[in-house]
gemmi code that builds the backbone of each chain (N, CA, C; Angstrom):
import gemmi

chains = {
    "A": [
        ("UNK", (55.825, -206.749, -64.433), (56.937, -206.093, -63.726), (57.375, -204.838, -64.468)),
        ("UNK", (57.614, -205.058, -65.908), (58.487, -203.745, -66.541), (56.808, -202.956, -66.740)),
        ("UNK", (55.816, -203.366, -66.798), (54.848, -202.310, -66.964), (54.382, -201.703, -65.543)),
        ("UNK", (54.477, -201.878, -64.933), (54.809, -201.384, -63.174), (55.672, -200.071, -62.690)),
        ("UNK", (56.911, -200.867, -63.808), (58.144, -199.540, -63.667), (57.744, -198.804, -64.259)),
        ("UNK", (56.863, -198.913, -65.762), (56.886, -197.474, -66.856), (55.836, -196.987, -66.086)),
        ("UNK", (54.582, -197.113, -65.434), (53.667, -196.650, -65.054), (54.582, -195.355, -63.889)),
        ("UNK", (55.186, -196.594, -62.863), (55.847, -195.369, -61.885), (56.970, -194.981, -62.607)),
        ("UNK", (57.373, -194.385, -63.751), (58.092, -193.886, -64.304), (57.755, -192.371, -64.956)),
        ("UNK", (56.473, -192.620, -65.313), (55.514, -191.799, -65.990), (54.491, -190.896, -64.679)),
        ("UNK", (54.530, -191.280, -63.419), (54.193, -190.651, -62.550), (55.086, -189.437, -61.912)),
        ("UNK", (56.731, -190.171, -62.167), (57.507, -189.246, -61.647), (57.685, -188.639, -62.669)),
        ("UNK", (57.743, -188.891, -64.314), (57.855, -187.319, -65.030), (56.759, -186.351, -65.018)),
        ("UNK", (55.530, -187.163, -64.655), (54.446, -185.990, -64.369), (54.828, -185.229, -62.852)),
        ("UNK", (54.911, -185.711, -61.620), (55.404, -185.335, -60.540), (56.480, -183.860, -61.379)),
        ("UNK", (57.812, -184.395, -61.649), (58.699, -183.640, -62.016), (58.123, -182.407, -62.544)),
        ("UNK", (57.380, -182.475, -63.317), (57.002, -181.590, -63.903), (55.938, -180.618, -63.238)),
        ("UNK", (55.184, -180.825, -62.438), (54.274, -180.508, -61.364), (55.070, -179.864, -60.226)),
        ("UNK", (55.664, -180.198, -59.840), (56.280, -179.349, -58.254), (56.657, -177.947, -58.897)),
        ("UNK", (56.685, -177.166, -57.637), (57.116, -175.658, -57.899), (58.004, -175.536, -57.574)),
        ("UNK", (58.525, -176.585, -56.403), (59.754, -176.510, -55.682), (61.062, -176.905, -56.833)),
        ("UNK", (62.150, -176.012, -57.184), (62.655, -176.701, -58.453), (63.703, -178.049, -57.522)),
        ("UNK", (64.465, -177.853, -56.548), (65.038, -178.867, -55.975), (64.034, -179.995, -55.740)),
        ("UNK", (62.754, -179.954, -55.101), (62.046, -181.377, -55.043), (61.716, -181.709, -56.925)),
        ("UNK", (61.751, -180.719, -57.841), (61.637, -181.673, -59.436), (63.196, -182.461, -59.523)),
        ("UNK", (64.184, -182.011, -58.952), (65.091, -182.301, -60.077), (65.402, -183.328, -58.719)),
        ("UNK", (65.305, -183.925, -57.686), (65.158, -185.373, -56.940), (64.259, -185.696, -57.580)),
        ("UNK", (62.795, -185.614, -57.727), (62.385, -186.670, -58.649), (62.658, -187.427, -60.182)),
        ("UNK", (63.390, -186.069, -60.668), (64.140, -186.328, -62.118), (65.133, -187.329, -61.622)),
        ("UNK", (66.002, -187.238, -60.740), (67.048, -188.236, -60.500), (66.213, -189.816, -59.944)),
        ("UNK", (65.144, -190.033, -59.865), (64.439, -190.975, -59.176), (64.103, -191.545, -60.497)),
        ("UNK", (63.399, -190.620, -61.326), (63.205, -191.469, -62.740), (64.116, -191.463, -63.784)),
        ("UNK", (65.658, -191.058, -63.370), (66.265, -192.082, -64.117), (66.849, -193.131, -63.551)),
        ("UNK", (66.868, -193.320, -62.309), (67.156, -194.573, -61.827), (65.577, -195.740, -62.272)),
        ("UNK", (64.648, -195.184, -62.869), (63.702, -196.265, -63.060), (63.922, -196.743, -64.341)),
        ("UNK", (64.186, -195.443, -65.121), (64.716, -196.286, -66.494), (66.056, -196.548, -66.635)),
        ("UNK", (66.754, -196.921, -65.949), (68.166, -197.393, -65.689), (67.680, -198.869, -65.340)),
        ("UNK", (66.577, -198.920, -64.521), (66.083, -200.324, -64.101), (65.613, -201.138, -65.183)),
        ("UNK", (64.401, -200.047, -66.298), (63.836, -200.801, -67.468), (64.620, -200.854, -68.043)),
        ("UNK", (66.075, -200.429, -68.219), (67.235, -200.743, -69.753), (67.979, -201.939, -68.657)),
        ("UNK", (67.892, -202.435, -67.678), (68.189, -203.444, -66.975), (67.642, -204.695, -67.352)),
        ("UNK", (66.194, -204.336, -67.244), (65.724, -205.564, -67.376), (64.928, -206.143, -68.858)),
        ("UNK", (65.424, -204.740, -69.603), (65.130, -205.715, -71.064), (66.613, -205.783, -71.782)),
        ("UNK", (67.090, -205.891, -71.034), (68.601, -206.691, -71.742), (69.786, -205.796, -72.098)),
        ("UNK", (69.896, -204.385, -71.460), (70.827, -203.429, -72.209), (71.452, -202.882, -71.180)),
        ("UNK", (72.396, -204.375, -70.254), (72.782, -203.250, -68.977), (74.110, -201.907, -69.263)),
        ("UNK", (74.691, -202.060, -70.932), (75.602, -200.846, -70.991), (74.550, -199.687, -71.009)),
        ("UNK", (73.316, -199.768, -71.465), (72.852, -198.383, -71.121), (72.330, -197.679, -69.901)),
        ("UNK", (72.355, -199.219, -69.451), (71.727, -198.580, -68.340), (72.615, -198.526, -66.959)),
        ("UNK", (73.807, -198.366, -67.096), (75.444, -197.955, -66.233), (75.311, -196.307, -66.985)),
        ("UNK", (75.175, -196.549, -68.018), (75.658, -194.825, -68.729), (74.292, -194.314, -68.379)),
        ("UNK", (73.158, -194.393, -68.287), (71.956, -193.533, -68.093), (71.724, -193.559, -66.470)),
        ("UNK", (72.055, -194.352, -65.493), (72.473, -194.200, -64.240), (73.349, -193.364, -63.748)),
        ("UNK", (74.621, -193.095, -64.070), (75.792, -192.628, -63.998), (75.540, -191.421, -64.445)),
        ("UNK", (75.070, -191.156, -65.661), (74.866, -189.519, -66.400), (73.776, -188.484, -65.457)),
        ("UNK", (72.226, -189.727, -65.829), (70.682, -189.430, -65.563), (70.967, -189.000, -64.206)),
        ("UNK", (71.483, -189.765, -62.886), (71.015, -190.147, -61.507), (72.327, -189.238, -61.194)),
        ("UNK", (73.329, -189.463, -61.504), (74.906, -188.999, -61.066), (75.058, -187.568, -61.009)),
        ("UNK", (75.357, -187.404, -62.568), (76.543, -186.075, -62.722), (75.680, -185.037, -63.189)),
        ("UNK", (74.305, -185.309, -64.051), (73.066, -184.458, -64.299), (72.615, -184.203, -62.806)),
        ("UNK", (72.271, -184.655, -62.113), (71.433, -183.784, -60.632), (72.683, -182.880, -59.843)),
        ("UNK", (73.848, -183.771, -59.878), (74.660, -182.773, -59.227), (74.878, -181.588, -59.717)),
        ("UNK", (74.832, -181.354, -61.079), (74.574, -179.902, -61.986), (73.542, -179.020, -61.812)),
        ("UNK", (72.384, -179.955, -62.006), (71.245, -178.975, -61.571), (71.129, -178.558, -60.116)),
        ("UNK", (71.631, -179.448, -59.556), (71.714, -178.822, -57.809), (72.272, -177.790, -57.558)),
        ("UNK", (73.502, -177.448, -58.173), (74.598, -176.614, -58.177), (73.950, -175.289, -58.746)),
        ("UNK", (73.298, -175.710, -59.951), (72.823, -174.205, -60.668), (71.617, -174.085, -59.622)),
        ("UNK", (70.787, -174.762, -59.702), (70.019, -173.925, -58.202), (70.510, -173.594, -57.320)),
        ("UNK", (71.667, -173.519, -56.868), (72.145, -173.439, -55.187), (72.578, -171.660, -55.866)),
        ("UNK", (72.735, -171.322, -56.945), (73.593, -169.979, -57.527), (71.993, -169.055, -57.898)),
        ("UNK", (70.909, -170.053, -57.775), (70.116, -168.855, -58.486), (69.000, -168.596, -56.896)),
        ("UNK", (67.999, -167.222, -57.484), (67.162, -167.228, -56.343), (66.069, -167.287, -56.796)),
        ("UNK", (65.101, -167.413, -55.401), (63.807, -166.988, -55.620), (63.055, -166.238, -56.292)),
        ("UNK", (61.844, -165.864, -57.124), (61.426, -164.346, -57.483), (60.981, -163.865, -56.316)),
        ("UNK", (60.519, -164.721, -55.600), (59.627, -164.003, -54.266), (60.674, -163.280, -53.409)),
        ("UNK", (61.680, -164.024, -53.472), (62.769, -163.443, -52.387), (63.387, -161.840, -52.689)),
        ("UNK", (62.954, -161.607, -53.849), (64.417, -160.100, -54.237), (63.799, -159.165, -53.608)),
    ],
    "B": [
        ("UNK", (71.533, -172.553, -47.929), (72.765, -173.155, -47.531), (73.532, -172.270, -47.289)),
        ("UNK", (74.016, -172.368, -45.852), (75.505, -171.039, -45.917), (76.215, -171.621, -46.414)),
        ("UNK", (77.227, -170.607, -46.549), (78.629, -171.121, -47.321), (79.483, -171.626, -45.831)),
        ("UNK", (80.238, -172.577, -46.351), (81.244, -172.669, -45.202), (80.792, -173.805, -44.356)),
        ("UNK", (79.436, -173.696, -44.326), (78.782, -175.201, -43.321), (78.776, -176.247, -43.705)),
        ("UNK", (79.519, -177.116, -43.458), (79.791, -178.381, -44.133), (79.881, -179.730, -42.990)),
        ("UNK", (78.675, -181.168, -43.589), (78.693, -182.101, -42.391), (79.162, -182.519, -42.282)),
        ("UNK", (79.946, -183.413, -41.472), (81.079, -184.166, -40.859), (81.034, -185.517, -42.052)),
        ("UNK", (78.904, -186.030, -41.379), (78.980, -187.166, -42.017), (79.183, -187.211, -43.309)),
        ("UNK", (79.094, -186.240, -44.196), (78.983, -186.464, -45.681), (80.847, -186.262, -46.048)),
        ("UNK", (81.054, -185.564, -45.599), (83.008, -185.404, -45.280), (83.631, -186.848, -45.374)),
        ("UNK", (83.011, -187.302, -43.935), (83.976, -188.740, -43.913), (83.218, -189.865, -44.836)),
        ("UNK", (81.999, -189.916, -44.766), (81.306, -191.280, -46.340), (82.285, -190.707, -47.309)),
        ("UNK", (82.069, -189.477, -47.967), (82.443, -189.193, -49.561), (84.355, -189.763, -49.500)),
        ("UNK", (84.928, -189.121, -47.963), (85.967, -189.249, -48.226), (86.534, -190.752, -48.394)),
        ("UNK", (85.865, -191.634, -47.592), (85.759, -193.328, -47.633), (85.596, -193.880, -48.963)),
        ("UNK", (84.525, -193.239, -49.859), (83.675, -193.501, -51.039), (84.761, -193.109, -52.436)),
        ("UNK", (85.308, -192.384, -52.258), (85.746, -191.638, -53.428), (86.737, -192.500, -54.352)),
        ("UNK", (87.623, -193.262, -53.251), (88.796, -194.560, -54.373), (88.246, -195.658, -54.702)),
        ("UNK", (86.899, -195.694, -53.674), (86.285, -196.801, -54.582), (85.705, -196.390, -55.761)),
        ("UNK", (85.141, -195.455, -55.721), (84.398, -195.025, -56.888), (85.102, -194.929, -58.179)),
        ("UNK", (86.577, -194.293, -58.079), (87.814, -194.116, -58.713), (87.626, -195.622, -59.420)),
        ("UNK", (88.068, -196.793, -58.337), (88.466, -198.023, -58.482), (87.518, -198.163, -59.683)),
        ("UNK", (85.956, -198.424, -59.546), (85.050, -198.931, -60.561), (85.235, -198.407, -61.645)),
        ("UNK", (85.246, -196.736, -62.296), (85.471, -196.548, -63.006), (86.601, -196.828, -64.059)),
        ("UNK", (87.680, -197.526, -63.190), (88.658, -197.815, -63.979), (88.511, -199.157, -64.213)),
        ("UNK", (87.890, -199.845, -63.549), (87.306, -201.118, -63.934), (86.786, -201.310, -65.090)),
        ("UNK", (85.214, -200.343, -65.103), (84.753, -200.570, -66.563), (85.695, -199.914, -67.532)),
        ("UNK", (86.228, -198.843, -67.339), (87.447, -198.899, -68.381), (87.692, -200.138, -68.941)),
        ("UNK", (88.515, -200.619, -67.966), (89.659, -202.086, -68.291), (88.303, -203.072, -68.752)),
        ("UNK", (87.697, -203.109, -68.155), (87.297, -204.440, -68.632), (85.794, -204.385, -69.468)),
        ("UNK", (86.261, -202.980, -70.581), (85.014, -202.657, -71.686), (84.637, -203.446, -72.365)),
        ("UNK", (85.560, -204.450, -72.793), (85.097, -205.060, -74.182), (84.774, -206.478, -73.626)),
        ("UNK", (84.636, -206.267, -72.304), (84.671, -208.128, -72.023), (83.412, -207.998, -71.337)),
        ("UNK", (83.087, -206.922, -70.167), (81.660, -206.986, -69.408), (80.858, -205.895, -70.469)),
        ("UNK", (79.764, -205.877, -69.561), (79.127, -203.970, -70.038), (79.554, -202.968, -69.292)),
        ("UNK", (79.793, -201.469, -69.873), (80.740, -200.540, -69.760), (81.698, -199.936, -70.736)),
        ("UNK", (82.393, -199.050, -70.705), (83.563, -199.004, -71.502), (83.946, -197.969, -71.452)),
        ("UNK", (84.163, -197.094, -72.449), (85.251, -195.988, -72.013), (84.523, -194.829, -71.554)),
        ("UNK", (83.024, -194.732, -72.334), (81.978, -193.448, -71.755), (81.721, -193.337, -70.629)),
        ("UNK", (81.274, -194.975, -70.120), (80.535, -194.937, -68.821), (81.691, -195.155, -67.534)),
        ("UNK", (82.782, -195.421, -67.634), (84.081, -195.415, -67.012), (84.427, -193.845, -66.688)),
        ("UNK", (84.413, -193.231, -67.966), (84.340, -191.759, -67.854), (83.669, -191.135, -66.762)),
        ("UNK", (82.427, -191.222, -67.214), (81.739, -190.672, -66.391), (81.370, -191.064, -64.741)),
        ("UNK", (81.779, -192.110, -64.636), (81.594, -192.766, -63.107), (83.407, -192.149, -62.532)),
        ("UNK", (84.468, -191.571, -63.042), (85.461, -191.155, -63.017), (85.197, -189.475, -62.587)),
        ("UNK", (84.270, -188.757, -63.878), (84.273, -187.196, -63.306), (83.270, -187.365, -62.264)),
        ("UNK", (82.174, -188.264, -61.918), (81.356, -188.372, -60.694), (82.169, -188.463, -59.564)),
        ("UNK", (83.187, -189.233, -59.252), (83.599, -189.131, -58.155), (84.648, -187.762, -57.663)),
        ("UNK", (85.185, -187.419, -58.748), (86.060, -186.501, -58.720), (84.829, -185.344, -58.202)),
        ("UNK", (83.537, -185.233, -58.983), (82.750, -183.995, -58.201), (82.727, -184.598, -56.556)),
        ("UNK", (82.035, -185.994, -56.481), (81.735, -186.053, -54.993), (82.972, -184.883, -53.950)),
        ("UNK", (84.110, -185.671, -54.670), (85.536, -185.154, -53.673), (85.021, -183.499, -53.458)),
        ("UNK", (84.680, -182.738, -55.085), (84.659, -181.017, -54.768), (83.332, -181.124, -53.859)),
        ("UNK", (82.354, -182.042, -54.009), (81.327, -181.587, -53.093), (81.302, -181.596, -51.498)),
        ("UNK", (82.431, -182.438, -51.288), (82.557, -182.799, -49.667), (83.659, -181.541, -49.395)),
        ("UNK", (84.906, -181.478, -50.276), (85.986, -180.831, -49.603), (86.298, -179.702, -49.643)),
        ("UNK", (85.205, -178.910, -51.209), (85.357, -177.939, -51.333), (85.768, -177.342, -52.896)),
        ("UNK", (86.038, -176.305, -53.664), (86.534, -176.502, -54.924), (87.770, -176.660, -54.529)),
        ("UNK", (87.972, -175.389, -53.820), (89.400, -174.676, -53.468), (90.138, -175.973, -53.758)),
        ("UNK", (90.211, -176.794, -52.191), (91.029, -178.058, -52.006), (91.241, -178.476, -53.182)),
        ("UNK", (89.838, -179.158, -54.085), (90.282, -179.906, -55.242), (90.946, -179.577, -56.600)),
        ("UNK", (90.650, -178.189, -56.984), (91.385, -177.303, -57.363), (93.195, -177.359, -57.240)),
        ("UNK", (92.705, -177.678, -56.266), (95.007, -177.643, -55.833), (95.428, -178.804, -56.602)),
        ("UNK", (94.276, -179.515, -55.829), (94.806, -181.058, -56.470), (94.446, -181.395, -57.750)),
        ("UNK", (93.519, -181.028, -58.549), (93.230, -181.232, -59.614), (93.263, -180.180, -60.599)),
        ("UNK", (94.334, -179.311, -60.867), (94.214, -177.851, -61.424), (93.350, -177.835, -62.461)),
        ("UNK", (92.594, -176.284, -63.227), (91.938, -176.147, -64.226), (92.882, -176.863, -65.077)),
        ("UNK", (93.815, -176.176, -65.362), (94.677, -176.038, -66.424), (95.052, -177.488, -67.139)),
        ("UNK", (95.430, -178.060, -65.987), (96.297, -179.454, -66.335), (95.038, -180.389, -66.745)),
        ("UNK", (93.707, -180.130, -66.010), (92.239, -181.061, -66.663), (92.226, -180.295, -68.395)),
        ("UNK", (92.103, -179.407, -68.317), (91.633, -178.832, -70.121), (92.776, -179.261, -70.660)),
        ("UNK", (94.118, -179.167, -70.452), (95.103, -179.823, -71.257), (94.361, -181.055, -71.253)),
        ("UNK", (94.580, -182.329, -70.485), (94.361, -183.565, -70.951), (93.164, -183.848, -72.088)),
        ("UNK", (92.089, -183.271, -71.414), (91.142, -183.284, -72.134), (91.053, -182.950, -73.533)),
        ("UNK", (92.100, -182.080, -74.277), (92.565, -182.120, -75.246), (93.224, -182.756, -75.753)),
        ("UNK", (94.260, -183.458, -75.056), (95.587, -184.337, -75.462), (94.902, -185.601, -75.604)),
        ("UNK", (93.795, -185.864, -75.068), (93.443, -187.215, -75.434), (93.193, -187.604, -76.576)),
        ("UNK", (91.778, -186.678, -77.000), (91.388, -186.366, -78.568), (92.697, -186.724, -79.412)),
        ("UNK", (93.994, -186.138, -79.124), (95.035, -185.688, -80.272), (95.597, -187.633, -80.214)),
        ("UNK", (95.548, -188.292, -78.901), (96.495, -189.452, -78.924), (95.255, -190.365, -79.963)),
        ("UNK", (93.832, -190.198, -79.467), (93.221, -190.997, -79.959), (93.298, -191.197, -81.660)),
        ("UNK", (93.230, -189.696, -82.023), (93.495, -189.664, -83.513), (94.591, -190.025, -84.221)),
        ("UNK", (95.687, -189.850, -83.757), (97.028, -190.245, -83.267), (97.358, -192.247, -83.556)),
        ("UNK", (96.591, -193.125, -82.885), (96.339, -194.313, -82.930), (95.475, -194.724, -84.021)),
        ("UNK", (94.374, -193.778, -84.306), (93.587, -194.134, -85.556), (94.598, -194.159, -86.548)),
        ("UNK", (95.570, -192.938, -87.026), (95.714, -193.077, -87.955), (97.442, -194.045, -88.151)),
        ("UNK", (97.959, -194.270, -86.574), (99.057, -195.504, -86.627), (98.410, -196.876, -87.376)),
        ("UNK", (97.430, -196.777, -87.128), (96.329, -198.072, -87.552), (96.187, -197.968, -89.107)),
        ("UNK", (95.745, -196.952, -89.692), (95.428, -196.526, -90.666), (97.058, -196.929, -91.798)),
        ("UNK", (98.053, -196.502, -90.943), (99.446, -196.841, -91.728), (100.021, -197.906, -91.679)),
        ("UNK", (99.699, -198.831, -90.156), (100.385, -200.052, -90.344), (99.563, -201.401, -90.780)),
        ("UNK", (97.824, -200.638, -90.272), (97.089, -202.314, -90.604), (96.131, -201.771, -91.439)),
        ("UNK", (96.233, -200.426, -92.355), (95.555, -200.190, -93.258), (94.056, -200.227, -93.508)),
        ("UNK", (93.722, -199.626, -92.305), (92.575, -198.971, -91.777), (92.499, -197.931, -90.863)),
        ("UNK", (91.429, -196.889, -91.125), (91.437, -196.226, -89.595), (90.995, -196.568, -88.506)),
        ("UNK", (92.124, -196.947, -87.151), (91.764, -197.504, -85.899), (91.971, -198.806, -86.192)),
        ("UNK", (92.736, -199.317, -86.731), (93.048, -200.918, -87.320), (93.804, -201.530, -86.113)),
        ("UNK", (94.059, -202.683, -86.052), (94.714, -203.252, -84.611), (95.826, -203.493, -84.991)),
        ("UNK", (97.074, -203.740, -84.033), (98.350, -203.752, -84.714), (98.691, -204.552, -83.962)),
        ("UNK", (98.344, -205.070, -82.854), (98.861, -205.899, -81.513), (97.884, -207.540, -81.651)),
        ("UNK", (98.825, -208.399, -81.820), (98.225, -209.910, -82.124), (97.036, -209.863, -81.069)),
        ("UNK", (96.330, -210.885, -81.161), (95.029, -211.343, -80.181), (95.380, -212.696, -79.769)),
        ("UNK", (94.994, -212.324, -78.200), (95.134, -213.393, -77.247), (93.358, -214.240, -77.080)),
        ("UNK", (93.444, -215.030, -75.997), (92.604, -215.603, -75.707), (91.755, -214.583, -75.186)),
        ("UNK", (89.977, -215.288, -74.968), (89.530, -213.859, -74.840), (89.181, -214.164, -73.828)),
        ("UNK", (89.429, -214.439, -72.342), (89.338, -214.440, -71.213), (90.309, -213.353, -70.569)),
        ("UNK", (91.182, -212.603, -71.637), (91.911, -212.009, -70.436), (91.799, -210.871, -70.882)),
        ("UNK", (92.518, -209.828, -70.095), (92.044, -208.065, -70.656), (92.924, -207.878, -71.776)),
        ("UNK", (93.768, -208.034, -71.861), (94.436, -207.173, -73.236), (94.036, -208.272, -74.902)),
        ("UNK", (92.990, -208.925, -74.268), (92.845, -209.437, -75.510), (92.405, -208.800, -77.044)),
        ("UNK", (91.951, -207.463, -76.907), (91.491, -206.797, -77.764), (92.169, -206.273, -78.694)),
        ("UNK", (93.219, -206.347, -78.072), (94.375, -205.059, -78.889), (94.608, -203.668, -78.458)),
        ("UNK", (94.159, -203.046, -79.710), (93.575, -201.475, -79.366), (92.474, -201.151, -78.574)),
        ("UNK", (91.474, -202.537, -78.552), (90.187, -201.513, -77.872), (90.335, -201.109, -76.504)),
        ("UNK", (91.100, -201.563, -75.458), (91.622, -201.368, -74.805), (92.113, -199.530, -74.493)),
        ("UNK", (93.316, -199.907, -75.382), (93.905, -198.054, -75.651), (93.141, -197.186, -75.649)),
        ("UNK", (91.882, -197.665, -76.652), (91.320, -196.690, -77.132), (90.025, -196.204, -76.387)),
        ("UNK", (89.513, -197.529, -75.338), (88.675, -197.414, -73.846), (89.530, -196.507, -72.748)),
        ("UNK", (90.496, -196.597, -72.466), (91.540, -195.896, -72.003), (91.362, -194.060, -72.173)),
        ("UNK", (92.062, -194.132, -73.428), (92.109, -192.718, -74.019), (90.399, -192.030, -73.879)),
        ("UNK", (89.572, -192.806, -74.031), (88.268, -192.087, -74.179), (87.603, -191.826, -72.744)),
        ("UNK", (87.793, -192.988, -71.889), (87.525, -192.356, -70.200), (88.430, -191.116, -69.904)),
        ("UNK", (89.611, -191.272, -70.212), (89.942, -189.923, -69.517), (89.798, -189.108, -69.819)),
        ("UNK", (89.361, -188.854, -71.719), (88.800, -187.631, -71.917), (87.411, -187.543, -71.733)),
        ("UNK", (86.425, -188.347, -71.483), (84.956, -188.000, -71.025), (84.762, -187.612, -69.241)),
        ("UNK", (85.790, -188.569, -68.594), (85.983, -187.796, -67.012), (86.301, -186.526, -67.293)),
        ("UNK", (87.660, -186.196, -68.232), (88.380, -184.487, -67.744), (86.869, -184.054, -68.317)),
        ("UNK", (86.496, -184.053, -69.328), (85.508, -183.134, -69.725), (84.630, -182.285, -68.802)),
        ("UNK", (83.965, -183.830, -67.723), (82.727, -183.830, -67.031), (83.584, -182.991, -65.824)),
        ("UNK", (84.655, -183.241, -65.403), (85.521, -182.197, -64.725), (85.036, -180.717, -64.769)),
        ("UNK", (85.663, -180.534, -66.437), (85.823, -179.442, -66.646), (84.302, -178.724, -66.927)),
        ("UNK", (83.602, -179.705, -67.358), (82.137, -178.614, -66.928), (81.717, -177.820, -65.141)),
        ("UNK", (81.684, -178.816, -64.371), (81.788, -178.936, -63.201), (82.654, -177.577, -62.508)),
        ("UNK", (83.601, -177.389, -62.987), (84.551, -175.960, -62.675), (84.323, -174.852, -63.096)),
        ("UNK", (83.934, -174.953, -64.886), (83.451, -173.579, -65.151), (82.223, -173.090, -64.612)),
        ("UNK", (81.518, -174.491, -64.466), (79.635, -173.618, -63.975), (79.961, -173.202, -62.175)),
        ("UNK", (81.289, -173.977, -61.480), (81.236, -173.024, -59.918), (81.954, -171.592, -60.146)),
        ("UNK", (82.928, -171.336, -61.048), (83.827, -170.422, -61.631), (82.905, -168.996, -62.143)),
        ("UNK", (81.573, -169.675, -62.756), (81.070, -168.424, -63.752), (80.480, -167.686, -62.355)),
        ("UNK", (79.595, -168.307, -61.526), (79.061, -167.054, -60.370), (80.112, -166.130, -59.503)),
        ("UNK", (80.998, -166.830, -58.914), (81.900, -166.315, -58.388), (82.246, -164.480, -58.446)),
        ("UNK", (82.386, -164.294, -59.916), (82.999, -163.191, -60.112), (81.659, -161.986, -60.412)),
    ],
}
model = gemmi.Model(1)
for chain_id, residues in chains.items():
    chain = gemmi.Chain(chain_id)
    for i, (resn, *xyz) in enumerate(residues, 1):
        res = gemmi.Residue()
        res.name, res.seqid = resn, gemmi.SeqId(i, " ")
        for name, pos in zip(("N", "CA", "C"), xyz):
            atom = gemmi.Atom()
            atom.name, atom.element = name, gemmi.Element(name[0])
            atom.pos, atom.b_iso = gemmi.Position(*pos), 0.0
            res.add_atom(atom)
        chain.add_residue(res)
    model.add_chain(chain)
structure = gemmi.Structure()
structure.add_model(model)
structure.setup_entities()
């Protein structure tokens, strides 16, 4: 089970890192920290994994959303 | 995204969503030392909802209701109470952050003493914080 999650955990930081689109990286960034919010779940550490949910999935994507929504394209100028 | 276009549905969820969200965070506050949670992650599930509110209603609105000014004050004043209690601790039970308030049974919330206060004092300064990031980064394009 927890080697399942790190595998698709390790797909979405490669994903993340792969897209050009910066809004489709930083949904997948918020996708893999809800996976390791799951693995600090299920090996016994649910305070970290409320604070790495809450930070990772929460208040980090809504930031990066925000600073992309202020910046542009190069292609576009 | 234009500016100004804003969906109904995300309006009325966030606006439904937001005291609960409030609610939990003050939950793990209160009840840090007894579940998992505590004053960081209370914090931060606290400035999360407070963004949802700017993301549905707007800054402006939340702005009224939540001024710069009065968030960076707290967010300072907390720091000062917390240190403040360390060192009441420090003078009456001769340590820094020492407990001064007897201990109850530990089924109930104030059984801790201070940790309590001091879960308290630290959510509201890790919410104002996450606030106050949140304002300066819509604040800096603006102008």
């Amino acid at each position: 089970m927890i080697i399942f999650i790190l595998i698709l955990t390790i797909i979405m930081a490669i994903f993340a890192l792969q897209f050009k689109n910066l809004l489709n990286a930083v949904i997948v960034l918020a996708v893999f920290s809800l996976l390791l919010s799951l693995i600090f779940y299920l090996l016994h550490a649910p305070d970290v994994a409320i604070a790495e949910a809450a930070v990772g999935a929460g208040v980090a994507t809504t930031l990066f959303v925000v600073v992309i929504g202020k910046t542009k394209r190069k292609e576009n100028e | 995204m234009e500016k100004g276009e804003r969906s109904e549905i995300v309006s009325i969820i966030s606006r439904k969503l937001v005291p609960y969200i409030l609610l939990f965070g003050l939950y793990l506050i209160s009840y840090g030392h007894l579940s998992p949670g505590g004053g960081f992650q209370g914090g931060v599930v606290l400035g999360a909802g407070i963004i949802l509110l700017c993301l549905s209603h707007g800054i402006f609105l939340t702005e009224k209701k939540f001024p710069l000014e009065k968030i960076a004050f707290l967010e300072a004043f907390m720091i000062t109470i917390f240190i403040l209690l360390g060192i009441v601790g420090l003078i009456i039970a001769k340590s820094f952050l020492g407990n001064i308030f007897p201990l109850k049974k530990i089924e109930e919330v104030p059984t801790a003493g201070f940790v309590f206060l001091l879960n308290l004092v630290i959510g509201l300064k890790v919410g104002a914080g996450i606030i106050l990031i949140f304002y300066s980064l819509c604040e800096r394009s603006e102008k």
